[in-house]
Each structure stands twice: as structure tokens, then as C-alpha cells.
N, CA, C and O of each residue as an XYZ file, in Angstrom:
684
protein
N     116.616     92.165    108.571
C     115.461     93.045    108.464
C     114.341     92.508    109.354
O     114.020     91.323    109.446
N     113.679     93.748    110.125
C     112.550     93.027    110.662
C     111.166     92.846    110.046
O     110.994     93.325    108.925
N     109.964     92.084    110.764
C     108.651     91.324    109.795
C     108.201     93.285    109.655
O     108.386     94.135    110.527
N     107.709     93.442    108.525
C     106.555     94.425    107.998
C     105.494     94.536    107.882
O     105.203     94.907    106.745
N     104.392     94.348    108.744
C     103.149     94.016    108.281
C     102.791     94.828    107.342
O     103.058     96.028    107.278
N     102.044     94.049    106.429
C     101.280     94.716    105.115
C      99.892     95.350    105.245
O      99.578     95.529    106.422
N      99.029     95.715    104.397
C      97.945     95.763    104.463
C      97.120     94.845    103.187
O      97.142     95.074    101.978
N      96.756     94.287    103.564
C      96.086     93.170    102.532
C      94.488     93.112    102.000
O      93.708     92.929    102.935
N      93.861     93.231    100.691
C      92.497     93.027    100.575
C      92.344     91.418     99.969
O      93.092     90.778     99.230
N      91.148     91.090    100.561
C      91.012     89.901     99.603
C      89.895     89.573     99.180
O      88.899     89.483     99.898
N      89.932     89.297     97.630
C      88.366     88.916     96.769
C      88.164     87.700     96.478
O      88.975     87.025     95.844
N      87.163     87.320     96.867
C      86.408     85.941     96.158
C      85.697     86.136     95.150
O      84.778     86.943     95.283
N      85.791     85.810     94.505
C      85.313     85.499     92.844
C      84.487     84.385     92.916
O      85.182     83.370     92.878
N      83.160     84.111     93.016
C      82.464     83.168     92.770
C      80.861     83.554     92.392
O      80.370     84.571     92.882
N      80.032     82.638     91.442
C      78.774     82.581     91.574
C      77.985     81.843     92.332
O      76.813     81.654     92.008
N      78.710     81.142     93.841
C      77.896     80.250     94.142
C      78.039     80.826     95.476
O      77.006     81.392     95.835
N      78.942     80.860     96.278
C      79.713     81.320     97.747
C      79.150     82.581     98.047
O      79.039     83.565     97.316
N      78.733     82.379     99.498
C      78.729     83.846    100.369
C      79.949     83.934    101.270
O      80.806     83.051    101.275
N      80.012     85.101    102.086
C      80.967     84.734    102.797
C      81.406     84.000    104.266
O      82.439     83.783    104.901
N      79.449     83.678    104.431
C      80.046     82.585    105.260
C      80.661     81.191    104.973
O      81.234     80.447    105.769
N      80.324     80.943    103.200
C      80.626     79.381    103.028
C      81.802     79.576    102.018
O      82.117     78.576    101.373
N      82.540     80.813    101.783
C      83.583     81.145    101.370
C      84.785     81.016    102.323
O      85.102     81.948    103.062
N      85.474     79.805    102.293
C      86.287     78.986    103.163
C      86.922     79.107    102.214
O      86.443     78.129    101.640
N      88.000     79.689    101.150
C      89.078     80.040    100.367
C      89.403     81.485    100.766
O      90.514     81.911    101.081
N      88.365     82.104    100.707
C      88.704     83.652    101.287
C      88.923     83.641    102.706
O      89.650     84.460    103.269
N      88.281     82.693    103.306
C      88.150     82.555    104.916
C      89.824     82.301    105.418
O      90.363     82.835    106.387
N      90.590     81.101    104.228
C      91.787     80.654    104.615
C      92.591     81.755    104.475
O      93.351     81.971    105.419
N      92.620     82.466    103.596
C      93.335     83.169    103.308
C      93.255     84.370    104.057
O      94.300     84.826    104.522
N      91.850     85.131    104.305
C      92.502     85.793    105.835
C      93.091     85.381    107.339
O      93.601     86.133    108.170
N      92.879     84.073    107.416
C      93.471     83.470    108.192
C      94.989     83.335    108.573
O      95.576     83.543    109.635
N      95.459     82.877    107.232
C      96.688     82.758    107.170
C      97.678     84.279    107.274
O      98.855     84.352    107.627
N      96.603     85.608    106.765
C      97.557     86.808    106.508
C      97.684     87.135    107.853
O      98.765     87.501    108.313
N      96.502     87.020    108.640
C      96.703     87.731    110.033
C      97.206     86.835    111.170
O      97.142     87.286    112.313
N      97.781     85.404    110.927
C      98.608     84.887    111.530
C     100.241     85.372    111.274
O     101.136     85.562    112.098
N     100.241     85.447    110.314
C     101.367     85.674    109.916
C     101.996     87.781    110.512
O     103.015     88.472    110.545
N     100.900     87.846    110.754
C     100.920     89.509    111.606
C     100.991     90.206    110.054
O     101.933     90.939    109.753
N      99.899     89.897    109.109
C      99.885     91.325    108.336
C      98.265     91.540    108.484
O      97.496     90.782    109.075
N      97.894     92.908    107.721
C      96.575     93.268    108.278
C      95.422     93.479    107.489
O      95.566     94.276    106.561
N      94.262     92.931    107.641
C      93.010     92.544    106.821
C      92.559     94.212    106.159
O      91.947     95.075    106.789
N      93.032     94.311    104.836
C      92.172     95.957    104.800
C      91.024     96.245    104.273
O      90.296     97.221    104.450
N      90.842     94.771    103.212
C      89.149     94.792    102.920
C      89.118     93.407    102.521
O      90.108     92.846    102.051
N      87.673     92.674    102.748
C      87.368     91.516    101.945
C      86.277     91.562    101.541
O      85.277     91.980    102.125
N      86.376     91.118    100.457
C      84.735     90.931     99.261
C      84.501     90.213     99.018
O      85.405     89.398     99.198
N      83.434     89.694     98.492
C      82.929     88.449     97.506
C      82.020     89.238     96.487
O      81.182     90.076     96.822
N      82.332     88.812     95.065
C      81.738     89.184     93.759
C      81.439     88.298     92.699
O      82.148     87.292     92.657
N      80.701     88.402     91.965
C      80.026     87.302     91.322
C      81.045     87.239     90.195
O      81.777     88.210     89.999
N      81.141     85.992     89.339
C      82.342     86.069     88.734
C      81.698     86.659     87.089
O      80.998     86.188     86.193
N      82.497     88.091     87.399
C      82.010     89.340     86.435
C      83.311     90.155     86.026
O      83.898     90.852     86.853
N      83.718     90.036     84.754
C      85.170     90.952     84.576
C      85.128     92.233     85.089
O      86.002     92.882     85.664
N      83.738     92.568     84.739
C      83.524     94.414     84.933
C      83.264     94.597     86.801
O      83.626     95.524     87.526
N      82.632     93.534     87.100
C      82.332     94.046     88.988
C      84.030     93.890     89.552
O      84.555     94.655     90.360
N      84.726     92.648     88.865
C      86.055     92.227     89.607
C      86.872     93.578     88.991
O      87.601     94.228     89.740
N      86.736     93.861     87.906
C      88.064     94.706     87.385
C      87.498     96.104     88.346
O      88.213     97.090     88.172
N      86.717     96.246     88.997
C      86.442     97.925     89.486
C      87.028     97.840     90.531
O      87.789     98.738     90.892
N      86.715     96.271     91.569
C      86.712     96.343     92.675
C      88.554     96.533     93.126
O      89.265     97.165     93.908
N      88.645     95.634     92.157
C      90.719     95.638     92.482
C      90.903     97.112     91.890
O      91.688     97.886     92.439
N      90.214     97.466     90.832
C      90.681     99.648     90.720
C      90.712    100.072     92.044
O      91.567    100.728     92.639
N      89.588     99.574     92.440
C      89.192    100.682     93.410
C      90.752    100.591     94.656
O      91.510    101.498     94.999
N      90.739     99.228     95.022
C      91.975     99.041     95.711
C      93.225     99.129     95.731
O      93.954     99.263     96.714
N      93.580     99.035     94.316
C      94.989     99.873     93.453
C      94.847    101.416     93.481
O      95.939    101.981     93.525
N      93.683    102.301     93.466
C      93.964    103.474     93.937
C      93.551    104.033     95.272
O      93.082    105.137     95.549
N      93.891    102.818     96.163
C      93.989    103.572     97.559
C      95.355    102.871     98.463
O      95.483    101.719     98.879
N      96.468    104.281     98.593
C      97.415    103.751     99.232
C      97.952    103.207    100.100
O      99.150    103.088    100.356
N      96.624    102.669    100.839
C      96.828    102.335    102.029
C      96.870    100.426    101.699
O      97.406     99.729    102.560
N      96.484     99.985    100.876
C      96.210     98.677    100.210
C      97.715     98.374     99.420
O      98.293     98.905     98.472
N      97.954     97.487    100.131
C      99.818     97.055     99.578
C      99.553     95.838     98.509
O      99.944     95.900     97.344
N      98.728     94.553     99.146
C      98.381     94.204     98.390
C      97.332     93.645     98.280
O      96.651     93.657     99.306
N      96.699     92.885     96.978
C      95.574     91.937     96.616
C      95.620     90.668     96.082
O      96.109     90.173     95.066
N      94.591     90.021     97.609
C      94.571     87.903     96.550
C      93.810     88.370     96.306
O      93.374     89.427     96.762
N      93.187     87.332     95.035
C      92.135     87.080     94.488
C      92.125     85.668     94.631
O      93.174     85.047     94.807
N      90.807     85.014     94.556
C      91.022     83.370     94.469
C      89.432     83.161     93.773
O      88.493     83.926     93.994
N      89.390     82.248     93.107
C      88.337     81.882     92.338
C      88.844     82.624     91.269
O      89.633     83.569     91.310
N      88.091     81.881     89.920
C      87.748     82.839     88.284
C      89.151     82.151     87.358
O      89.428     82.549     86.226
N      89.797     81.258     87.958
C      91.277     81.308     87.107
C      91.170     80.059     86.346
O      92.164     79.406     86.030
N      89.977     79.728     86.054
C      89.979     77.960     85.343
C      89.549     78.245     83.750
O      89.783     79.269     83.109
N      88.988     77.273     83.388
C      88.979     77.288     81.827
C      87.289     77.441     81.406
O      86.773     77.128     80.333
N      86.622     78.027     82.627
C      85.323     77.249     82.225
C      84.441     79.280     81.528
O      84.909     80.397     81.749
N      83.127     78.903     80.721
C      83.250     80.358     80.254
C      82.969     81.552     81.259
O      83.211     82.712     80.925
N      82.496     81.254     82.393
C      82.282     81.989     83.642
C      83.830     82.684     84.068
O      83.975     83.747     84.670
N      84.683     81.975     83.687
C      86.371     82.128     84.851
C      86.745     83.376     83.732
O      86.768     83.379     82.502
N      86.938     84.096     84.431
C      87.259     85.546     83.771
C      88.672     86.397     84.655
O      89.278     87.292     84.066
N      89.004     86.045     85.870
C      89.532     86.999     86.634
C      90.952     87.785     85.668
O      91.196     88.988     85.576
N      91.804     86.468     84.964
C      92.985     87.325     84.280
C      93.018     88.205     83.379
O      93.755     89.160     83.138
N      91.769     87.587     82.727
C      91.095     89.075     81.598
C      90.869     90.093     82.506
O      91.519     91.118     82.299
N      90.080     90.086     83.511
C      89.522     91.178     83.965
C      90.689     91.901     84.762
O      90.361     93.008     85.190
N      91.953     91.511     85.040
C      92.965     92.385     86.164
C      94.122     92.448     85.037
O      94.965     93.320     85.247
N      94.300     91.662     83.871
C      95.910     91.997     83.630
C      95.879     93.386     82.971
O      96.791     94.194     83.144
N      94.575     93.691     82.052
C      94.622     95.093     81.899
C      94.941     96.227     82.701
O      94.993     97.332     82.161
N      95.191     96.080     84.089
C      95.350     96.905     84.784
C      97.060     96.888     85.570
O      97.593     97.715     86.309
N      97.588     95.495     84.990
C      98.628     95.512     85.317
C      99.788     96.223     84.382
O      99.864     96.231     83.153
N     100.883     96.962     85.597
C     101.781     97.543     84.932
C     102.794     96.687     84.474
O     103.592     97.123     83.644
N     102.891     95.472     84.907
C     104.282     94.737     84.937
C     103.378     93.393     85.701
O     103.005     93.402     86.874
N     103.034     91.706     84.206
C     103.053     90.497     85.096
C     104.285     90.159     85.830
O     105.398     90.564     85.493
N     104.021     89.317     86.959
C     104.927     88.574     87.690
C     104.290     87.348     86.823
O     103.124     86.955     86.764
N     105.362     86.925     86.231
C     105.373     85.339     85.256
C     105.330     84.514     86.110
O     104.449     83.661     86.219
N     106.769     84.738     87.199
C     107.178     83.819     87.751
C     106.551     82.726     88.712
O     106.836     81.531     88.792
N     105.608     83.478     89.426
C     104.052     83.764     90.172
C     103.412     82.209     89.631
O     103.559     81.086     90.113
N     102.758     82.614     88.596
C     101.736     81.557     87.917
C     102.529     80.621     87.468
O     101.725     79.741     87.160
N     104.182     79.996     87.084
C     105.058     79.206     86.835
C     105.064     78.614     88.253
O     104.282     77.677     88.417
N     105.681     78.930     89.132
C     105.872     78.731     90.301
C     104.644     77.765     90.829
O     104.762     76.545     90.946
N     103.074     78.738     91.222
C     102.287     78.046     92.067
C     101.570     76.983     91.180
O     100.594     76.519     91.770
N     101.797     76.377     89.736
C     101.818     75.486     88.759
C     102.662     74.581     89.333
O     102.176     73.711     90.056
N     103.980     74.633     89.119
C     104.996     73.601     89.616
C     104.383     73.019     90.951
O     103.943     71.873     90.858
N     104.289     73.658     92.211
C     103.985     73.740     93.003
C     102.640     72.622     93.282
O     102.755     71.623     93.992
N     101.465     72.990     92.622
C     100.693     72.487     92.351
C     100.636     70.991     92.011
O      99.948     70.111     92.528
N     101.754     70.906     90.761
C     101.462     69.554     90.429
C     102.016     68.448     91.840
O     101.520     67.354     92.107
N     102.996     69.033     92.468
C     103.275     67.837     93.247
C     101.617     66.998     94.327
O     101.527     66.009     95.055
N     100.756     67.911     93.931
C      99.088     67.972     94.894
C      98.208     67.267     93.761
O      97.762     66.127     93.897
N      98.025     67.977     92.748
C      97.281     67.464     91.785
C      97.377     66.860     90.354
O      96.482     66.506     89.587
N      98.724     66.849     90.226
C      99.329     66.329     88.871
C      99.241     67.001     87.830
O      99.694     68.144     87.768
N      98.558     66.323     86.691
C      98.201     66.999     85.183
C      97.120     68.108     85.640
O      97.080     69.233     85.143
N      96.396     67.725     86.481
C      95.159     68.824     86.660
C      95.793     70.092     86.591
O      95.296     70.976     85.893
N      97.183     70.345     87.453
C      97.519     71.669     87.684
C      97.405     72.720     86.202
O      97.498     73.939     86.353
N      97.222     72.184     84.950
C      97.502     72.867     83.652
C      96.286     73.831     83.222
O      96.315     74.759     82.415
N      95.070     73.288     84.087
C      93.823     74.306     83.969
C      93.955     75.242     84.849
O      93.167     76.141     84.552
N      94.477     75.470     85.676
C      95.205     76.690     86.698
C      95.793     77.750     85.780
O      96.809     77.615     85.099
N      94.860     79.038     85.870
C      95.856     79.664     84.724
C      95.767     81.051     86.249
O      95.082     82.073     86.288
N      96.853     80.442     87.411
C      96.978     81.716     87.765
C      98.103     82.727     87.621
O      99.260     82.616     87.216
N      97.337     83.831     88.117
C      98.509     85.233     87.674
C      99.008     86.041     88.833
O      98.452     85.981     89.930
N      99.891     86.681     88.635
C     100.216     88.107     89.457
C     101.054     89.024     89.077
O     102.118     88.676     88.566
N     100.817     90.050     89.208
C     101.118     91.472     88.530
C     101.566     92.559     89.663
O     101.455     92.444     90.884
N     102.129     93.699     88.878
C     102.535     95.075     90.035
C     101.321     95.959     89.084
O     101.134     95.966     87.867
N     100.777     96.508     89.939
C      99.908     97.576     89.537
C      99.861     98.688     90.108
O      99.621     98.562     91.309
N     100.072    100.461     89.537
C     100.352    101.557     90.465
C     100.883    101.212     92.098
O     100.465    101.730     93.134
N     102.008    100.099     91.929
C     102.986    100.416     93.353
C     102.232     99.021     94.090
O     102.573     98.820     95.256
N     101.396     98.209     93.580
C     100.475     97.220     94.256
C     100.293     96.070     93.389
O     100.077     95.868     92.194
N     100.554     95.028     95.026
C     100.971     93.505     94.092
C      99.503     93.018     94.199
O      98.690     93.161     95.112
N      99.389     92.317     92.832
C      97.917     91.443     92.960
C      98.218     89.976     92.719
O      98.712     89.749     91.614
N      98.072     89.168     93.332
C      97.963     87.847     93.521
C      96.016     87.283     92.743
O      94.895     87.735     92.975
N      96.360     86.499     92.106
C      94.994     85.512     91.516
C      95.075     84.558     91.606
O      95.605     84.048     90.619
N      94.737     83.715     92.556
C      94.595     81.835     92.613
C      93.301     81.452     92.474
O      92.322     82.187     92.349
N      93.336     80.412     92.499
C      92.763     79.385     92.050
C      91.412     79.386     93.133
O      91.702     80.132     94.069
N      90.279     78.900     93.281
C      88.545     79.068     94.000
C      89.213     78.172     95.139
O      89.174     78.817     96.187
N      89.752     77.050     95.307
C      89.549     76.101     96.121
C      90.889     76.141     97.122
O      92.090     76.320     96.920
N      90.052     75.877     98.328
C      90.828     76.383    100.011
C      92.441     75.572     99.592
O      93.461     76.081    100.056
N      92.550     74.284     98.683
C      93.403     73.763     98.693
C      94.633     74.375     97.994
O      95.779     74.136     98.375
N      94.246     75.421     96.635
C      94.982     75.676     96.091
C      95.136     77.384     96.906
O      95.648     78.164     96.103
N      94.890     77.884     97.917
C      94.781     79.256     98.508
C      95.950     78.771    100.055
O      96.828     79.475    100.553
N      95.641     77.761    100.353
C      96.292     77.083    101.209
C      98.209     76.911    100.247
O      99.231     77.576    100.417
N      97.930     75.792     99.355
C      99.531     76.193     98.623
C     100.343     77.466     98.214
O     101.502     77.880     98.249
N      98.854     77.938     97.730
C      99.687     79.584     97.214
C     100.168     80.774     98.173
O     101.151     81.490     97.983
N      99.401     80.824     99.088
C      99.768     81.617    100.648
C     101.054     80.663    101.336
O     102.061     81.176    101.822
N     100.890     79.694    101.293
C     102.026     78.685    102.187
C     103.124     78.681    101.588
O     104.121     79.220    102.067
N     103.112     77.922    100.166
C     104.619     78.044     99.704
C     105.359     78.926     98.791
O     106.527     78.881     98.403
N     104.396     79.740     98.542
C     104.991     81.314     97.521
C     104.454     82.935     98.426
O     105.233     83.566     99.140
N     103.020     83.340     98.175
C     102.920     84.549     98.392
C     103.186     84.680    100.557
O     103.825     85.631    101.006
N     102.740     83.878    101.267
C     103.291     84.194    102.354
C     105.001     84.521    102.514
O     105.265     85.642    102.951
N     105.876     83.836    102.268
C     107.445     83.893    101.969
C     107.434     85.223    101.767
O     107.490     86.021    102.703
N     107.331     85.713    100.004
C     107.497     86.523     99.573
C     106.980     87.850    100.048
O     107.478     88.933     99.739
N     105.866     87.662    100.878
C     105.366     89.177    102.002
C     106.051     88.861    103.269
O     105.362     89.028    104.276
N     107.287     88.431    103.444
C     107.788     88.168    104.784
C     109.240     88.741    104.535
O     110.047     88.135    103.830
N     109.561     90.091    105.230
C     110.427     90.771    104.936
C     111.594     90.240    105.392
O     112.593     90.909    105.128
N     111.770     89.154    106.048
C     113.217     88.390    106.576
C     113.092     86.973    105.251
O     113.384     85.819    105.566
N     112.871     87.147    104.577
C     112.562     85.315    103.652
C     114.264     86.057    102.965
O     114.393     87.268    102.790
N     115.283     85.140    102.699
C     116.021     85.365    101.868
C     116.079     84.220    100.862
O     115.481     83.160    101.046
N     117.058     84.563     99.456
C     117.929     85.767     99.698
C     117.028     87.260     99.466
O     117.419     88.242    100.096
N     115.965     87.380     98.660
C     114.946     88.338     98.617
C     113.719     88.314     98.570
O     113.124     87.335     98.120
N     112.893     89.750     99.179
C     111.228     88.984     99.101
C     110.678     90.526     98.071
O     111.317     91.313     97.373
N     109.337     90.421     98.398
C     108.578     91.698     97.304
C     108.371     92.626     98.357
O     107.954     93.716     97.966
N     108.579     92.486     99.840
C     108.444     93.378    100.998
C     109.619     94.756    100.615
O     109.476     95.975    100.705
N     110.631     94.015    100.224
C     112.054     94.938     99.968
C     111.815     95.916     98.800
O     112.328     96.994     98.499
N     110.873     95.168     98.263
C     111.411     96.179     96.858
C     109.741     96.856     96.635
O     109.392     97.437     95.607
N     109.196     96.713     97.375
C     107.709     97.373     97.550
C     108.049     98.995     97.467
O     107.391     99.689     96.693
N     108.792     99.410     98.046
C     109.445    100.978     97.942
C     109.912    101.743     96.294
O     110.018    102.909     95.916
N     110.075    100.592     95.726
C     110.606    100.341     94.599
C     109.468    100.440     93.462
O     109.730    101.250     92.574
N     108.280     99.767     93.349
C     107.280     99.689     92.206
C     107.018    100.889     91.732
O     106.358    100.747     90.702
N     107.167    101.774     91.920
C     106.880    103.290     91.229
C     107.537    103.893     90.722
O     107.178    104.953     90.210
N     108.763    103.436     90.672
C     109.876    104.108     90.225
C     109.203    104.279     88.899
O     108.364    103.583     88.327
N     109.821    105.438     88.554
C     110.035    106.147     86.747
C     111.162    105.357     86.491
O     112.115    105.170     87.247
N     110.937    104.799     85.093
C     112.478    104.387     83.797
C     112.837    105.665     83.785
O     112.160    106.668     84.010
N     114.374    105.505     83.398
C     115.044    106.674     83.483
C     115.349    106.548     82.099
O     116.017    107.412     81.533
């Protein structure tokens, strides 16, 4: 199969970062449009369930948006809100996702990795990715899971293949 470019949005979640000193969102468009997929929106929002949960609506109902990172909001502290604020909107978590960039994690940061509570989900036909605020953990999660998995040659399978697939009706 050949590469697919996607269309990608990406949100920063923070109360402190603009987007010039938002170097997690910065990496992460970096990395999508090396990789030849294509920037379709980026934000920064204060870390708010109700501003974050509209902004990913808004991007789950426009079809041109395949998928969404998020980075920042996924820690333990009472500000970190992002999984409250998106799993309601998910049709179906990806478990495997937040298991994965955990494992992953610890070989970088050890025990720390256990305050990482990130997620990802299919929502109306659209994958959302949530990591972690810091360039280090946006850097692992694009590098050794969600880049792969948006790369339509990764075998034996990626989420590029079955992207055609998320809408299906149960029969």
C-alpha cells in the first residue's frame, strides 16, 4: 500500500503556553508534516473541559479532519481535565493507545509513567489521540505509536486501513 496523507488538527491544552512557547504542539506539527501528512488546524486552549470538549466537536464534525492530538491536561493535578472532557464524545476507547504509550514511557521515565493517564478513542469516523503537555512525551507518542499507526505501509496493520471502516453500522 502506498503513504496516505491525513489531515491532522492539533490542541494544546495548557494554562500557561502560547503558541509561540508551545514546543509540544510545535513538535508535533513538526513531526506530522515530515512525515507528509497535513496540518488542518492548531489551537491552544486553556485547560477547560467545556472550551476543549467544543473545540475537538467542532473537529469531529468536519470531514475533512481525519484526525486529533491533543497534548497537555492528562496528569493528576485538579486543572488536568482533557479525558473527562473528550471520552464523552468517544464512540469506541482505543485502550490499547494509553497501555502502549505507558509501557513505552516507562523505559524514559520509570514509575513516573503511572500519572500519565493518556487516551485515544474513534469518534464519528475520527481518531483522537491525548498525550501528555511535555515535548518529551509528544516526541514518544508520535515516534513510537501514533506516527506508525498513521503510516499506511506500517505492518502487519495500521488505523490508515481501517479509517474507511469507523462508521460502519453493527449489523
Amino acid at each position: 500500500m502506498d503513504f496516505v496523507p491525513l489531515s491532522i488538527a492539533i490542541l494544546t491544552v495548557s494554562d500557561t503556553r502560547t503558541l509561540e512557547t508551545d514546543t509540544s504542539g510545535q513538535t508535533l506539527v513538526e513531526r506530522l508534516e515530515a512525515a507528509g501528512h497535513r496540518l488542518a488546524d492548531r489551537r491552544l486552549v486553556r485547560d477547560d473541559r467545556h472550551v476543549l470538549r467544543a473545540v475537538v466537536a467542532q473537529w469531529i464534525a468536519d470531514p475533512a479532519v481525519q484526525v486529533v492530538i491533543t497534548t497537555g491536561g492528562t496528569g493528576l493535578t485538579g486543572r488536568d481535565s482533557t479525558p473527562e472532557a473528550l471520552r464523552p464524545l468517544f464512540d469506541k476507547e482505543i485502550d490499547g493507545f494509553g497501555e502502549l504509550f505507558r509501557m513505552l514511557s516507562y523505559e524514559e521515565i520509570r514509575t513516573s509513567t503511572m500519572q500519565s493517564r493518556a487516551v485515544a478513542g474513534l469518534t464519528n469516523g475520527t481518531v483522537v489521540f491525548c498525550l501528555p503537555g511535555s515535548t518529551g512525551a509528544c516526541r514518544l507518542g508520535w515516534d513510537r505509536v501514533i506516527g506508525p499507526q498513521l503510516d499506511a505501509r506500517h505492518k502487519p496493520c495500521n488505523l490508515v486501513e481501517l479509517l474507511p471502516r469507523f462508521q460502519e453500522s453493527p449489523s
